[in-house]
C-alpha positions as CSV (number, residue, x, y, z in Angstrom):
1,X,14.6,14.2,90.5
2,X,15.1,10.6,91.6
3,X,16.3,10.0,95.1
4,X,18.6,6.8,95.8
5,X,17.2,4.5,98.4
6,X,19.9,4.6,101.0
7,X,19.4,2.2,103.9
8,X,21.9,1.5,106.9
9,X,21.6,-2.2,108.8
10,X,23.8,-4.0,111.0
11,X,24.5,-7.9,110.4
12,X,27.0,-10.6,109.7
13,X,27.5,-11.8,106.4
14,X,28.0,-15.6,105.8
15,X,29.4,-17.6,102.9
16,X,27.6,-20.2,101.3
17,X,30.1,-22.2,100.9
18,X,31.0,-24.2,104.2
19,X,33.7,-26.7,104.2
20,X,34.3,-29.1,107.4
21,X,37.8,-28.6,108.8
22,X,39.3,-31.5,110.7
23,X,42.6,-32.2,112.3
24,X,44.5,-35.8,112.5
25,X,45.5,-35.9,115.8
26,X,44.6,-35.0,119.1
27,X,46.0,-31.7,121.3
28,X,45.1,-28.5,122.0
29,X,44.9,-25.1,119.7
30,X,47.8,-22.6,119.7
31,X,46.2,-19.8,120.1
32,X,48.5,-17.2,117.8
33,X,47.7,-18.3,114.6
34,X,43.7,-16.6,113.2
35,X,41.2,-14.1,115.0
36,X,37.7,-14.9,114.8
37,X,36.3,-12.7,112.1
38,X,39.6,-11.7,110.2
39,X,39.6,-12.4,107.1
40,X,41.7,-15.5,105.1
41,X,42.5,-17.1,101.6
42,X,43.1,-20.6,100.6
43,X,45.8,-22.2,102.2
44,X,45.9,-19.7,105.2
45,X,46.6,-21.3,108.0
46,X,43.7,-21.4,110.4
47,X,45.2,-23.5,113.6
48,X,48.1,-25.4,114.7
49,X,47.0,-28.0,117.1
50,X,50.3,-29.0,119.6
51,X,50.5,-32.4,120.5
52,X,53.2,-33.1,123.2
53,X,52.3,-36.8,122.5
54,X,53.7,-36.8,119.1
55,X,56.5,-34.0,119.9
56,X,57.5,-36.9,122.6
57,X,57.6,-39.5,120.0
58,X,59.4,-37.3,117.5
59,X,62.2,-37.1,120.2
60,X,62.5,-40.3,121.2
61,X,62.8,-41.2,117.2
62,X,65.4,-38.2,116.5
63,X,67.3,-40.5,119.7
64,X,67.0,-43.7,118.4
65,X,68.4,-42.7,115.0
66,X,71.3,-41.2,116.2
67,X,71.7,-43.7,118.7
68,X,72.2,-46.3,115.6
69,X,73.6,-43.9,113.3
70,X,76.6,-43.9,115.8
71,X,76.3,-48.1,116.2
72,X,76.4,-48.1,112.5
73,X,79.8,-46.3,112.4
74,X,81.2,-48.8,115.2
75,X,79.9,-51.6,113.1
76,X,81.7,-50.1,110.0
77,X,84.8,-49.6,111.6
78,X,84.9,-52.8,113.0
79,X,84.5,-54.7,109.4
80,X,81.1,-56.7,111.8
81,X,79.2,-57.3,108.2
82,X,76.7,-58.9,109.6
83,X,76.4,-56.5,112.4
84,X,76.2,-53.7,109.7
85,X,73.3,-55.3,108.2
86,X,71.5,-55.6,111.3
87,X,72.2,-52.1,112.5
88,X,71.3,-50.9,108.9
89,X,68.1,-52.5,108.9
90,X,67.0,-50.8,112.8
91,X,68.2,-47.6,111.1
92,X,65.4,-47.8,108.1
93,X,62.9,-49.0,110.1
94,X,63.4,-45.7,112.8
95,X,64.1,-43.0,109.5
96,X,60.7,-44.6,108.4
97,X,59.2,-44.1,112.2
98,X,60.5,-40.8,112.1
99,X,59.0,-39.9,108.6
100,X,55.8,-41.2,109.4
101,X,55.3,-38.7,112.9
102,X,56.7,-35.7,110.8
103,X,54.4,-36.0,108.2
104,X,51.3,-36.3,111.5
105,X,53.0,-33.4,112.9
106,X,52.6,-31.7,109.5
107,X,49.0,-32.4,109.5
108,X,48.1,-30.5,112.5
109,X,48.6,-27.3,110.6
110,X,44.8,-27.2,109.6
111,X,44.6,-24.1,106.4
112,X,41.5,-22.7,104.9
113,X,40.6,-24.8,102.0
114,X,38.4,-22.5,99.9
């Protein structure tokens, strides 16, 4: 009667497969997001890197917007045309500040690509 070969080891097992993971922006790990060793998919997320840099410059944009958001009403109420233009124009130029740090905050989520 053939016996099976049963054997019993101890080790790690490793992908093949490894992919570099890197993160846009300087700041420092939150440390509630993955365990070392626990297991993930694709799009997992794997870190969140805080900056208070960037959260600091998100602020100050979220200000400035609704500082000129409330000029811009003045300026309308007033009938100041060319004041409206101006104002308008500050008020792109911030919502496209603003866009621009959200989408570097969004970054800093680093997920499991494979």
């Amino acid at each position: 009667v053939p016996m099976p070969d049963w054997r019993r080891a101890q080790g790690v097992v490793e992908s093949r497969t490894r992919v570099g993971v890197f993160a846009g922006a300087d700041g420092t790990i939150d440390p509630s997001t993955v365990r070392a060793g626990q297991a993930v998919r694709k799009g997992d997320v794997l870190a969140v890197i805080v900056s208070p840099e960037l959260g600091a410059m998100i602020d100050q944009a979220r200000a400035e917007e609704a500082e000129l958001q409330a000029k811009l009403r003045d300026a309308r109420a007033g009938e100041e045309p060319a004041a409206v233009a101006v104002v308008a124009r500050q008020l792109q130029a911030v919502r496209a500040t603003l866009a621009d740090l959200l989408t570097r905050r969004d970054e800093l989520v680093v997920t499991a690509p494979i």
